[in-house]
DSSP file (Angstrom, degrees, kcal/mol; ACC not computed):
  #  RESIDUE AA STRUCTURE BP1 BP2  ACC     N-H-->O    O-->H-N    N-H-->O    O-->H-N    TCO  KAPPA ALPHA  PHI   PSI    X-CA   Y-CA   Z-CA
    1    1 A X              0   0    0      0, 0.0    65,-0.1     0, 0.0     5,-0.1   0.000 360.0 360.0 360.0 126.1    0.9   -5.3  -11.8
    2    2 A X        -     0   0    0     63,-0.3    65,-2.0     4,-0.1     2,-0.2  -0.182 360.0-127.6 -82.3 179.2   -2.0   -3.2  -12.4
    3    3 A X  B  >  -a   67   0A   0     63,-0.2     4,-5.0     1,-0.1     5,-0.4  -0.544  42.7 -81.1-120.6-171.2   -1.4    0.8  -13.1
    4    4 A X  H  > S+     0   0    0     63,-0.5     4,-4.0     1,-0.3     3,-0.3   0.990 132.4  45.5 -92.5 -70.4   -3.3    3.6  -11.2
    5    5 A X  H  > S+     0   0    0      1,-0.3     4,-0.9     2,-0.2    -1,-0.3   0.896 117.9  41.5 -57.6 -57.6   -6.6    3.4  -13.4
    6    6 A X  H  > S+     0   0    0      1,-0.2     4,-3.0     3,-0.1     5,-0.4   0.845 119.1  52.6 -69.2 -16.6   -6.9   -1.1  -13.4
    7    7 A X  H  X S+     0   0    0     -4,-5.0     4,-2.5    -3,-0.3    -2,-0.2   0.961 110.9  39.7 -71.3 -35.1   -5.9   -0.6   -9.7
    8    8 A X  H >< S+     0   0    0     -4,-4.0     3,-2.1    -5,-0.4     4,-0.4   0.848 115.0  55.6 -65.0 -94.5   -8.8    2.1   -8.9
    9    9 A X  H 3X S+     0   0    0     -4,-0.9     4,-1.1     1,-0.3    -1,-0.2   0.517 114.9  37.0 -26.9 -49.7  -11.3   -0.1  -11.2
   10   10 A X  H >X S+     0   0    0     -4,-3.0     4,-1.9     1,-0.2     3,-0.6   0.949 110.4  64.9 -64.9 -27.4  -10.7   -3.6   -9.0
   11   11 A X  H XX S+     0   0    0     -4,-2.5     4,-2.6    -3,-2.1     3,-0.9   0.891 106.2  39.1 -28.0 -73.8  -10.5   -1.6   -6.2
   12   12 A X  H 34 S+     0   0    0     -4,-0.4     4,-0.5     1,-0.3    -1,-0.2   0.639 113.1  49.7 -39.1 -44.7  -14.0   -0.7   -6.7
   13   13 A X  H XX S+     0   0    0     -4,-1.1     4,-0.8    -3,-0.6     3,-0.6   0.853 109.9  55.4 -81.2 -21.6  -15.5   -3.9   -7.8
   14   14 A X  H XX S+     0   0    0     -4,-1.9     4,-2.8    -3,-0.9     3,-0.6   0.978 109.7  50.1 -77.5 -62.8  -13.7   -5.4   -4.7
   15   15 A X  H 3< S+     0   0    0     -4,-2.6    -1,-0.3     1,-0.2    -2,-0.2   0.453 112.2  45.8 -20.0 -31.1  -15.7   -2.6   -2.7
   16   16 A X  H <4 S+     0   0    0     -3,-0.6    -1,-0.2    -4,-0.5    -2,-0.2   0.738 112.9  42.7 -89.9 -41.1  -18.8   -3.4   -4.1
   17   17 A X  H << S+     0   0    0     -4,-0.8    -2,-0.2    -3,-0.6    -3,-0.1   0.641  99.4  78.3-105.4 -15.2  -19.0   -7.2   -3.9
   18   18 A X     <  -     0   0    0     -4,-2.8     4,-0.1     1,-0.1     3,-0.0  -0.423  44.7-176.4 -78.0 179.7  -17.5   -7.8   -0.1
   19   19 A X        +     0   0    0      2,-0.1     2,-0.2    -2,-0.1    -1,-0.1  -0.085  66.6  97.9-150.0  12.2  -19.8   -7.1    3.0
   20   20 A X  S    S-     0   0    0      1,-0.2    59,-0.1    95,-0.0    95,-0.1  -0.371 103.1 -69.2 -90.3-179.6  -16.4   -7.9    5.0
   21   21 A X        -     0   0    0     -2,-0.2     2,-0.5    57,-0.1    -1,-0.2  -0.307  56.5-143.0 -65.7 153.7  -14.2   -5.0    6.3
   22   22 A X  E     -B  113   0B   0     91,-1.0    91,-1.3    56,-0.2     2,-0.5  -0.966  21.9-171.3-133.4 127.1  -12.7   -3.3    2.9
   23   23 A X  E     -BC 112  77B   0     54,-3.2    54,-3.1    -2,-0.5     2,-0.5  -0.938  22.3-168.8-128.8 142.9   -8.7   -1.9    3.0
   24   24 A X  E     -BC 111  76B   0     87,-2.2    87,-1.9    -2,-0.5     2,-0.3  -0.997  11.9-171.0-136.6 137.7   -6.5    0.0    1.0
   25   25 A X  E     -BC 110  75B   0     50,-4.5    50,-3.9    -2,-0.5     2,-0.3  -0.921   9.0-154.9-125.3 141.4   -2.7    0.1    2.1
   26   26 A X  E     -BC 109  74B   0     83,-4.0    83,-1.1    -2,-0.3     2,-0.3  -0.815   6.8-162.5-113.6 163.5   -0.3    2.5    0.3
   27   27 A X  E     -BC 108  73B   0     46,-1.2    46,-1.9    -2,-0.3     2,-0.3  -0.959   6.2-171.7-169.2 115.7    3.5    1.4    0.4
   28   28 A X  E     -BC 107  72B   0     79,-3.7    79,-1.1    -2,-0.3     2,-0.8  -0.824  28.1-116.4-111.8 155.7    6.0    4.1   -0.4
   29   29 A X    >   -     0   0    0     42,-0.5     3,-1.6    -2,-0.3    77,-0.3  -0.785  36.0-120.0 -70.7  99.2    9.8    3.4   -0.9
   30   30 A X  T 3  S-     0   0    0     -2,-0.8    75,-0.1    75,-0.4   111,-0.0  -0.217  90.8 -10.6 -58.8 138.6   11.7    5.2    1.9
   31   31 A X  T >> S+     0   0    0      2,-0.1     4,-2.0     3,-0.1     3,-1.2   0.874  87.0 165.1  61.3  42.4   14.4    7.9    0.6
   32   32 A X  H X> S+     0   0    0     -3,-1.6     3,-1.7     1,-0.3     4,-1.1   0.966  70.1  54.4 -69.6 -72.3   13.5    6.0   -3.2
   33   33 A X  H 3> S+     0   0    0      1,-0.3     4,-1.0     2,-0.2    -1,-0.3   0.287  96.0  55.2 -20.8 -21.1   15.3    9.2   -4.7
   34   34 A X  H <> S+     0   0    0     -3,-1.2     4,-2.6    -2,-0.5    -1,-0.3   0.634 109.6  53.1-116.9 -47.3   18.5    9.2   -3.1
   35   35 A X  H <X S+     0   0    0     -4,-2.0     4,-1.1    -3,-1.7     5,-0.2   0.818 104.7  53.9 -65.9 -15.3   18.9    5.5   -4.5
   36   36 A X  H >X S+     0   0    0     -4,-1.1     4,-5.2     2,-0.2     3,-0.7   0.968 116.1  36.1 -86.5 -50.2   18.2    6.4   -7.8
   37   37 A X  H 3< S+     0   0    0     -4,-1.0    -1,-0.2     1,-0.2    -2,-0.2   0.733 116.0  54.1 -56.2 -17.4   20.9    9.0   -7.9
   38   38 A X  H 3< S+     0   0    0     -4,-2.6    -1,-0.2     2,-0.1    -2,-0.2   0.793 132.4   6.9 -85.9 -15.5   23.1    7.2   -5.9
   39   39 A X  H << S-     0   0    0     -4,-1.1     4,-0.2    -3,-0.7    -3,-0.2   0.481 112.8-100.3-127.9 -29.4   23.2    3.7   -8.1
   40   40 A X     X  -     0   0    0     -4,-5.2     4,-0.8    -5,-0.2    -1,-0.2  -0.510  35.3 -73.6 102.9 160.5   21.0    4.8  -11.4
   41   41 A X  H  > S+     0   0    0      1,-0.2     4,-2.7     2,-0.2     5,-0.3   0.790 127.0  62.2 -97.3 -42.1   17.7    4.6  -12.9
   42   42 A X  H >> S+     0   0    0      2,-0.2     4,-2.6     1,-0.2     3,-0.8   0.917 109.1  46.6 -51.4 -53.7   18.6    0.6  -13.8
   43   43 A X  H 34 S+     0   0    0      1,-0.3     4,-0.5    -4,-0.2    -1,-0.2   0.645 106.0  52.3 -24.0 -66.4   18.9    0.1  -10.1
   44   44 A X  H 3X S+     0   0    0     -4,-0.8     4,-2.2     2,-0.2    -1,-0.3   0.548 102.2  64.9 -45.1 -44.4   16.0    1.8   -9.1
   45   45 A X  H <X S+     0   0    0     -4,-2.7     4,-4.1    -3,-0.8    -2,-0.2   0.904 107.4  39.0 -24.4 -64.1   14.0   -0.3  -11.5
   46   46 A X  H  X S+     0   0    0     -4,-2.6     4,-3.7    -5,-0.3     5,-0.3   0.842 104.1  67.1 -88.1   3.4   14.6   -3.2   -9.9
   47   47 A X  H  > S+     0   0    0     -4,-0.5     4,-2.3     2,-0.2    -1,-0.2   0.986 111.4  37.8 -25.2 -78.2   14.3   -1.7   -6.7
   48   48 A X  H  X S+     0   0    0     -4,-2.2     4,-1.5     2,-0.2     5,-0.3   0.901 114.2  52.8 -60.7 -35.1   10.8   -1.3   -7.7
   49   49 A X  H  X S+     0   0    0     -4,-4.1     4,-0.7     1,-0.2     5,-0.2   0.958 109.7  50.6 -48.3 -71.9   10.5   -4.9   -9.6
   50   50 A X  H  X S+     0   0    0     -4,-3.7     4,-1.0     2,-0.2     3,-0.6   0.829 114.7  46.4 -51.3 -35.9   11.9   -6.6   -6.2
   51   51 A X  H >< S+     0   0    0     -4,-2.3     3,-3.5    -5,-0.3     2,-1.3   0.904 116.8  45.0 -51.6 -84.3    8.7   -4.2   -4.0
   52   52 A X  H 3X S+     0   0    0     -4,-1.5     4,-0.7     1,-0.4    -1,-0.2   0.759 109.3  48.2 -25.5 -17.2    6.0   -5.3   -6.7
   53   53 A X  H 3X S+     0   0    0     -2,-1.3     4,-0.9    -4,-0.7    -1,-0.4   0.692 113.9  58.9-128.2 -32.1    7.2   -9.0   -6.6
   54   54 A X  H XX S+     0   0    0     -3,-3.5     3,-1.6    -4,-1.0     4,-1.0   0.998 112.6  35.4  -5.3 -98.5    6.9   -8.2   -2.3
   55   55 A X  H 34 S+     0   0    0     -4,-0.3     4,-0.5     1,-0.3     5,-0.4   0.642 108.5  59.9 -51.9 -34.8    3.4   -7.3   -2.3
   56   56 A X  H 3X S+     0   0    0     -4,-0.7     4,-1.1    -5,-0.5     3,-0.5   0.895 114.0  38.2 -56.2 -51.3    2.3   -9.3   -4.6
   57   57 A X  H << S+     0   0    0     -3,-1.6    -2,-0.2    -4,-0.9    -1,-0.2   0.708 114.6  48.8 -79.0 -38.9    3.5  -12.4   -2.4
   58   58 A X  T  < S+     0   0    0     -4,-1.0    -1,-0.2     1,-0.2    -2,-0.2   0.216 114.2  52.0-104.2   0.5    2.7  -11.2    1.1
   59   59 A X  T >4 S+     0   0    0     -4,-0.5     3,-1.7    -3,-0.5     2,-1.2   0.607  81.4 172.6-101.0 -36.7   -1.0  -10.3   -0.4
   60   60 A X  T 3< S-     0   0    0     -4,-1.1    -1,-0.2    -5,-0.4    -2,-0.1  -0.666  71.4 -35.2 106.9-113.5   -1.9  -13.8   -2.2
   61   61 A X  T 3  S+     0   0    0     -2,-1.2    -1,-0.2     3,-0.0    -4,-0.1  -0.336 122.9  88.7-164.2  19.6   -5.2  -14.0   -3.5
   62   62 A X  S <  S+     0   0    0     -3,-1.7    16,-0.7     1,-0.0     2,-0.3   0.325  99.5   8.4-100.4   1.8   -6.8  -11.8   -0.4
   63   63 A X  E     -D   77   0B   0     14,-0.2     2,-0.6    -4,-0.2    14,-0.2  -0.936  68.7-106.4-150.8-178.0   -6.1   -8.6   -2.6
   64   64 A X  E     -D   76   0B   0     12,-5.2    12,-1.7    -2,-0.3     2,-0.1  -0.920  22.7-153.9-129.9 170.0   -5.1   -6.9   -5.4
   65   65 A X        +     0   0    0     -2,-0.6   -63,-0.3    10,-0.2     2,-0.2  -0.580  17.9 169.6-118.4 173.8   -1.9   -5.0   -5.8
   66   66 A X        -     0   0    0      8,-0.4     2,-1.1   -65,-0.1     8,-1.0  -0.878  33.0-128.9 174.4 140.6   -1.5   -1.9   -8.3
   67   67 A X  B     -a    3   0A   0    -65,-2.0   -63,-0.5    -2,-0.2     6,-0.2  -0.736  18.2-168.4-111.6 126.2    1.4    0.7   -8.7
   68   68 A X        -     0   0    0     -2,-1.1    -1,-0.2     4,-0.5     5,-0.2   0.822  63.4 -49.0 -94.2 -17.1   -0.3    4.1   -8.5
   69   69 A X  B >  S-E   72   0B   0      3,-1.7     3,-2.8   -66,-0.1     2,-0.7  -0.675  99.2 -10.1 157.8 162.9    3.0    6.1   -9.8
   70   70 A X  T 3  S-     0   0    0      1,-0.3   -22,-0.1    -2,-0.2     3,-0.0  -0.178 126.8 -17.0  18.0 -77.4    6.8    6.0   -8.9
   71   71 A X  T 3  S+     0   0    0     -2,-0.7   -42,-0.5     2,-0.0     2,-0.4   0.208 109.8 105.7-123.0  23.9    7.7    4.3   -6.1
   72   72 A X  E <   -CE  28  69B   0     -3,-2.8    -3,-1.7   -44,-0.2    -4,-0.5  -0.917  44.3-173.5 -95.4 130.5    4.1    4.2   -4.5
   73   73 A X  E     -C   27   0B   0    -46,-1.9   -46,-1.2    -2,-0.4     2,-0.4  -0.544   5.3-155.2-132.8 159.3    2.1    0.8   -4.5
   74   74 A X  E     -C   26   0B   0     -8,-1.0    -8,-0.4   -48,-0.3     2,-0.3  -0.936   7.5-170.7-154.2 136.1   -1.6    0.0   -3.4
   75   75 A X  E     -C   25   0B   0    -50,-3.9   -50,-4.5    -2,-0.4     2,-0.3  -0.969   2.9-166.0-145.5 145.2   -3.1   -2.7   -2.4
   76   76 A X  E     +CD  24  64B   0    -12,-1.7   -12,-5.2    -2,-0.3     2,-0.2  -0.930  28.7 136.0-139.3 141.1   -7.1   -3.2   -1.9
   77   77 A X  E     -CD  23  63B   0    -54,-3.1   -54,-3.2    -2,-0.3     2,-0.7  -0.978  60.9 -93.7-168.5 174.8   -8.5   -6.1    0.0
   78   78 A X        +     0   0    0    -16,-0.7     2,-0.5    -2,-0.2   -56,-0.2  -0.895  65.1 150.7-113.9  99.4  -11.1   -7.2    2.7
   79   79 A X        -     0   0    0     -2,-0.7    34,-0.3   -59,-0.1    -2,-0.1  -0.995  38.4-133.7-129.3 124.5   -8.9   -7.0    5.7
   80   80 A X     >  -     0   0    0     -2,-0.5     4,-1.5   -59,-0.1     5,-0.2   0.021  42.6 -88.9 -50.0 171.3   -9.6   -6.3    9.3
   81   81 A X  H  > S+     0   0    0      2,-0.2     4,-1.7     1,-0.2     5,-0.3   0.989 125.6  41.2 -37.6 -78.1   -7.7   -4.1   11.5
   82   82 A X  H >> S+     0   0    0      1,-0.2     4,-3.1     2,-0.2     3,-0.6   0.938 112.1  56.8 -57.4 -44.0   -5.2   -7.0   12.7
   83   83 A X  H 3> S+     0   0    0      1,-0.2     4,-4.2     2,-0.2    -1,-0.2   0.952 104.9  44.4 -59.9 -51.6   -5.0   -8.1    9.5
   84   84 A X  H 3X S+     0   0    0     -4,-1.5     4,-5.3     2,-0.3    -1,-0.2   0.790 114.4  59.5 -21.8 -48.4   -3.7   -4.6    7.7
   85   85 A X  H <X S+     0   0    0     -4,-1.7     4,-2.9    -3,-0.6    -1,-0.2   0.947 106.2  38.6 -78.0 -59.8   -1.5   -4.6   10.6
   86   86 A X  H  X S+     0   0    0     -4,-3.1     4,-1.6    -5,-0.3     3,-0.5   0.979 113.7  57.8 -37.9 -60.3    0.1   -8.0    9.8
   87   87 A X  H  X S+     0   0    0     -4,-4.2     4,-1.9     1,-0.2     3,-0.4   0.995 111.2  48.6 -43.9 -55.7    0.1   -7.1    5.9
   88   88 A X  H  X S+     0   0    0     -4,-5.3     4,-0.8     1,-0.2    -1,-0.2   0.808 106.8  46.4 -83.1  -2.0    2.0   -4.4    7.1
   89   89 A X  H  X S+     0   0    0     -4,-2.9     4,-2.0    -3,-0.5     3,-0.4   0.874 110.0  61.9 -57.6 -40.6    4.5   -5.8    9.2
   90   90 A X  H >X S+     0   0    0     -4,-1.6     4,-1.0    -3,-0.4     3,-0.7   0.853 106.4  38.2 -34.4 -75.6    5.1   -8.4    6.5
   91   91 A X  H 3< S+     0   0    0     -4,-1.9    -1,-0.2     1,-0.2    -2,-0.1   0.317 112.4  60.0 -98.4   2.5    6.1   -6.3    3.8
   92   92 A X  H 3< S+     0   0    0     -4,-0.8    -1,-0.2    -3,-0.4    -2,-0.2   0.787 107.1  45.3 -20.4 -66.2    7.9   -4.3    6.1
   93   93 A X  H << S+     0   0    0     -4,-2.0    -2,-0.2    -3,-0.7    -3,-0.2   0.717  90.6  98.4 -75.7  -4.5   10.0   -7.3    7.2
   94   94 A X  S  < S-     0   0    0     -4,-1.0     2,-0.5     1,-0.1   -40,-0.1  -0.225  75.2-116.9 -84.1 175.2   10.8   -8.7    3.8
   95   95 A X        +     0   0    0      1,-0.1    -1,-0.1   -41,-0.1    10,-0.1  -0.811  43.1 154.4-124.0 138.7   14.1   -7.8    2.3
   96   96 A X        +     0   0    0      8,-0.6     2,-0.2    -2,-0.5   -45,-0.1  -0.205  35.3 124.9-139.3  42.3   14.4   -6.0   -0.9
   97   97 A X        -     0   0    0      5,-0.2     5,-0.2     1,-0.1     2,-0.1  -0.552  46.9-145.7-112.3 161.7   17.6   -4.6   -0.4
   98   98 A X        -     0   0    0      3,-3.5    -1,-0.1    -2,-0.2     6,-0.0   0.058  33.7 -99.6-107.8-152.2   20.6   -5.2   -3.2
   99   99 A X  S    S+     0   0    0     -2,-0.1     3,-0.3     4,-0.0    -1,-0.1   0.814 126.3  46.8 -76.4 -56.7   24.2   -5.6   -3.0
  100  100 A X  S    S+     0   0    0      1,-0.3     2,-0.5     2,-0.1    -3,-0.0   0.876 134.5  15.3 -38.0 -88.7   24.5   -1.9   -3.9
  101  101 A X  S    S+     0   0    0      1,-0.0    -3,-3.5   -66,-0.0    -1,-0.3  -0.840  76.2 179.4-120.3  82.3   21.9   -0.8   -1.4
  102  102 A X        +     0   0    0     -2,-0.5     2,-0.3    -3,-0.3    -5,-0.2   0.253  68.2  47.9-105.6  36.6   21.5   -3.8    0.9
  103  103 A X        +     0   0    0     -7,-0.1     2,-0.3     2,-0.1    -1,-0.2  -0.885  57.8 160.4-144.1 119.8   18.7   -2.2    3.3
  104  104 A X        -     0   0    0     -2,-0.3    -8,-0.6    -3,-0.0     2,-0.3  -0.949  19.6-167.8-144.5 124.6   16.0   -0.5    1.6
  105  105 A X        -     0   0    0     -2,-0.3   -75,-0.4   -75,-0.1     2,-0.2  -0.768   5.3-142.1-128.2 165.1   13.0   -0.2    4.0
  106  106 A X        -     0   0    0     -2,-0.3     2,-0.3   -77,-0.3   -77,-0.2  -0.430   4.8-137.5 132.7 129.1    9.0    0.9    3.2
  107  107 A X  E     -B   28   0B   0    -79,-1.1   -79,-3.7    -2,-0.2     2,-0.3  -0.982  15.5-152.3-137.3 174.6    6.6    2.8    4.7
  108  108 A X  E     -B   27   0B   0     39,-1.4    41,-0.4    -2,-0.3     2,-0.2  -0.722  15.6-178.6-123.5 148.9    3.2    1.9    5.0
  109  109 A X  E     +B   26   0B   0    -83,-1.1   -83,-4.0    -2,-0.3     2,-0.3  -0.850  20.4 167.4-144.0 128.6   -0.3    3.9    5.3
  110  110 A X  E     -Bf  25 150B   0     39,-0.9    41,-1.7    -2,-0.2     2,-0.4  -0.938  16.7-167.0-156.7 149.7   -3.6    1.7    5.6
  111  111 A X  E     -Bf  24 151B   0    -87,-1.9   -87,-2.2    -2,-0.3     2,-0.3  -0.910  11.3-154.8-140.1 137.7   -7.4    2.5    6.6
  112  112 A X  E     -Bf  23 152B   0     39,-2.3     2,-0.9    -2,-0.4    41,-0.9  -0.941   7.7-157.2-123.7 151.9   -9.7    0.0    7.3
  113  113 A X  E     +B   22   0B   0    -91,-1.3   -91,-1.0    -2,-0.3    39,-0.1  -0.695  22.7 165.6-116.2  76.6  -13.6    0.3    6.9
  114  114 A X        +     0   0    0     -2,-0.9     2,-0.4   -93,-0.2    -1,-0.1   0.371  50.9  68.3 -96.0   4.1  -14.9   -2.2    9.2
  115  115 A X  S    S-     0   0    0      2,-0.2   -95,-0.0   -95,-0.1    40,-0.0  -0.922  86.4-121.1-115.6 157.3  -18.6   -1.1    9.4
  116  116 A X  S    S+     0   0    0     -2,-0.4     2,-1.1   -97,-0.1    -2,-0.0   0.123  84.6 111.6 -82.0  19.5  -20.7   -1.4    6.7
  117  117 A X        +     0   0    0     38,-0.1    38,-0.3     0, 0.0     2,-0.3  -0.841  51.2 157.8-103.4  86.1  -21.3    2.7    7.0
  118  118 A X        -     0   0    0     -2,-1.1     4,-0.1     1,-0.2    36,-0.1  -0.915  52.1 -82.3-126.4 158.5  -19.3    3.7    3.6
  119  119 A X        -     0   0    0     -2,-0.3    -1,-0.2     1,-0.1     3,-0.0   0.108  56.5-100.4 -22.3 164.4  -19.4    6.5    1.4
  120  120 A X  S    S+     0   0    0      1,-0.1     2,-0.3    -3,-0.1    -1,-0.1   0.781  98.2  40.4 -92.7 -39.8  -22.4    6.2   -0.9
  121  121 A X  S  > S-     0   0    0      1,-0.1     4,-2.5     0, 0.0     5,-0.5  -0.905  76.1-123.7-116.3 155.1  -20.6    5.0   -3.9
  122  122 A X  H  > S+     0   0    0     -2,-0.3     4,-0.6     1,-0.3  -107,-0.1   0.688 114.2  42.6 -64.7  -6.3  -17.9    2.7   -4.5
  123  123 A X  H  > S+     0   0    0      2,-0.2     4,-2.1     3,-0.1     5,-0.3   0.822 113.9  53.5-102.9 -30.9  -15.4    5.1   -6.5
  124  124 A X  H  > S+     0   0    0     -3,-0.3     4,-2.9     2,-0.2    -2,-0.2   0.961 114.8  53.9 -61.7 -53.3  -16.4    8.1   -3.5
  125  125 A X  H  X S+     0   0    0     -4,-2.5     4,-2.2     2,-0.2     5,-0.3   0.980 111.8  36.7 -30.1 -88.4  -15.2    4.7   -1.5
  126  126 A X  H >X S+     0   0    0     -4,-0.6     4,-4.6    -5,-0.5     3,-1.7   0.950 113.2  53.7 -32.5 -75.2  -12.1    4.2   -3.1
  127  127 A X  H 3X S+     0   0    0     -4,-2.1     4,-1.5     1,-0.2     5,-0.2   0.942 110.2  44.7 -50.1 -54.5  -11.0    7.6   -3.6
  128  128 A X  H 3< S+     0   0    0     -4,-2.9     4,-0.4    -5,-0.3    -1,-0.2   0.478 109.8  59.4 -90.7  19.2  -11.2    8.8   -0.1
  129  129 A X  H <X S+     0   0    0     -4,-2.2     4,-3.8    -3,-1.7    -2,-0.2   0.782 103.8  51.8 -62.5 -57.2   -9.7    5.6    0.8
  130  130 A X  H  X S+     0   0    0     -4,-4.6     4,-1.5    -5,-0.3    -2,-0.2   0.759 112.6  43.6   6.3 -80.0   -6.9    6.6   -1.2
  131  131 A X  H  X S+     0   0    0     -4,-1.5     4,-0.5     2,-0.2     5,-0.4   0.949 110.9  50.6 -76.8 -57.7   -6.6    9.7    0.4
  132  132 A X  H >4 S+     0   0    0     -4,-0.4     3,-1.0    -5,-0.2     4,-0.3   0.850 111.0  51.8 -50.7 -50.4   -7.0    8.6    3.8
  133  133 A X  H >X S+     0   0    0     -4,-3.8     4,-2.6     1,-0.2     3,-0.9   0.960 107.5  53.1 -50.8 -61.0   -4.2    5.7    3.2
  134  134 A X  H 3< S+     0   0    0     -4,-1.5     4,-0.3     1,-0.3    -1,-0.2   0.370 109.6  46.9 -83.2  -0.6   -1.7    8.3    1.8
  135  135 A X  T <X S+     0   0    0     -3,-1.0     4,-0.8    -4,-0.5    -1,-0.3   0.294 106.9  59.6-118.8   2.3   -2.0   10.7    5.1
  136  136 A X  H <> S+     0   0    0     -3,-0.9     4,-3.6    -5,-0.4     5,-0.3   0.693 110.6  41.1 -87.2 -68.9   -1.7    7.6    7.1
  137  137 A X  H  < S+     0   0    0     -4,-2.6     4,-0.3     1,-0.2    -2,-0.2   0.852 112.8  52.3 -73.2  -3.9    1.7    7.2    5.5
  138  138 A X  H >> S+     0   0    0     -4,-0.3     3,-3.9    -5,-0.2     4,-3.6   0.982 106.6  48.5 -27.6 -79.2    2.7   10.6    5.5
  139  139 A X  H 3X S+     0   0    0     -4,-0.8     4,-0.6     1,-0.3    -2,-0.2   0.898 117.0  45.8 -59.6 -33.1    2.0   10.8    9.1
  140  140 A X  H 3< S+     0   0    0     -4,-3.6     7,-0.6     2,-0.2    -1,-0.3   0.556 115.4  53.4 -81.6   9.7    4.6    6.7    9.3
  141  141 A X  H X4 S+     0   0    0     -3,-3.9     3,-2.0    -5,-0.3     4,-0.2   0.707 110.6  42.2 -91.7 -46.4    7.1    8.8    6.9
  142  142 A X  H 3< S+     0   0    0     -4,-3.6    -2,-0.2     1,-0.3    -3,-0.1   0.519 105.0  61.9 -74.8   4.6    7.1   11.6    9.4
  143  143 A X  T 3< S-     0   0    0     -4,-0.6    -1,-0.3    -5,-0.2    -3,-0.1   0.065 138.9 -72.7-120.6  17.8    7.3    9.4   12.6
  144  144 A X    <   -     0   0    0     -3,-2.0    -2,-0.2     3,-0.1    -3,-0.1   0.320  66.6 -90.0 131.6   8.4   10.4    8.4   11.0
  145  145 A X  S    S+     0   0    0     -5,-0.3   -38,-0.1    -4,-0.2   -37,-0.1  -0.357  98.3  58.1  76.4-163.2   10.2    6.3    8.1
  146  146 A X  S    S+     0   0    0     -2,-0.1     2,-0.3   -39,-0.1   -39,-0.2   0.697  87.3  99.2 -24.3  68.7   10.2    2.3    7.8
  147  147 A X        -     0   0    0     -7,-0.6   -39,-1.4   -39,-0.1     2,-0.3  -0.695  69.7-128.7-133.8-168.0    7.0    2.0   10.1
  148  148 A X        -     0   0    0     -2,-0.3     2,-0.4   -41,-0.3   -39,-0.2  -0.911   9.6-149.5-150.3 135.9    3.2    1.6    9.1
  149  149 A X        -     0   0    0    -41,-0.4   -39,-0.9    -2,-0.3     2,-0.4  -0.998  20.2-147.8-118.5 125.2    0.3    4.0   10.5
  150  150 A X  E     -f  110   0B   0     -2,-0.4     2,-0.4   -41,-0.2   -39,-0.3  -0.957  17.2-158.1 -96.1  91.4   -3.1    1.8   10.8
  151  151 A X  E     -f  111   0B   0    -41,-1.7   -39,-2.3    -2,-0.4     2,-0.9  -0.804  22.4-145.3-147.0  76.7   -6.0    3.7   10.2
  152  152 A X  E     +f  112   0B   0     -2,-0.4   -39,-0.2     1,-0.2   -41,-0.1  -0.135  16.7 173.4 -47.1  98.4  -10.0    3.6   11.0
  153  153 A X        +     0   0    0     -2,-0.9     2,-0.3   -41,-0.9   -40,-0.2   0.457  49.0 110.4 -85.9  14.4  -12.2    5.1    8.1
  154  154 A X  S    S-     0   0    0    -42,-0.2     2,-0.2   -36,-0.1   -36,-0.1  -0.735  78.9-115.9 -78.5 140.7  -15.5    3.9    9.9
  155  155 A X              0   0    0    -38,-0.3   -38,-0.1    -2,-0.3    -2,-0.1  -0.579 360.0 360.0 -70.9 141.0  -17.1    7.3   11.1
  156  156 A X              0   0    0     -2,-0.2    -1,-0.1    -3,-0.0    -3,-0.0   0.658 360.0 360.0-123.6 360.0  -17.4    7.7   14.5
């Protein structure tokens, strides 16, 4: 699992070297605080472990995965609109819930870039992919938590 800094750097080379549609999905842990206090920090680990070990599986070898800090995850890939949409049903539906805690649900944020009309460089790319992902899941945190918001970043 890459950390904030090897995720941004493939990110980037991934960005560079497609000429297919380019995505970044963010994947937050719903109410991830309230498990750690209720169960412990051990808990909470493998909370995250069981997420990581998620994404990892429901991406393949069509992206790469990268844990950008607490319970927030990123994944950069060349996925269309439907696909993004799949990913994020997917790692919705899988279960990463414990005996302790045996529903623990995700939400998802994802922008797709489907015209070849990107920012000028591939870290300006990145980063206000980034950004863009993480106010799409805001906006699925505020619409009630384990849902996905899907997201154009082609200017229009």
């Amino acid at each position: 699992m890459l950390n904030r800094r090897g995720f941004r750097y493939i990110a980037k080379t991934a960005a560079r070297q497609t000429t297919r549609p380019f995505t970044i999905v963010v994947v937050d842990i719903d109410n991830y605080k309230a498990i750690n206090d209720r169960h412990g920090h051990a808990v909470g680990d493998d909370v995250l472990e069981r997420l990581a070990a998620v994404l990892v599986d429901a991406v393949g070898k069509s992206g790469v995965v990268g844990r950008l800090g607490g319970d927030e995850f990123a994944i950069a890939g060349s996925l269309d609109r439907i696909s993004a949409i799949g990913l994020a049903n997917r790692i919705r539906a899988a279960q990463i819930g414990l005996p302790c805690e045996p529903r623990i649900t995700v939400s998802v944020g994802a922008v797709v870039y489907e015209s070849k009309l990107r920012p000028a460089t591939d870290g300006a790319l990145v980063d206000l992919a980034l950004k863009t992902a993480d106010r799409a899941l805001f906006e699925a945190k505020n619409a009630g938590r384990d849902t996905y918001r899907v997201v154009c970043g082609d200017p229009s």
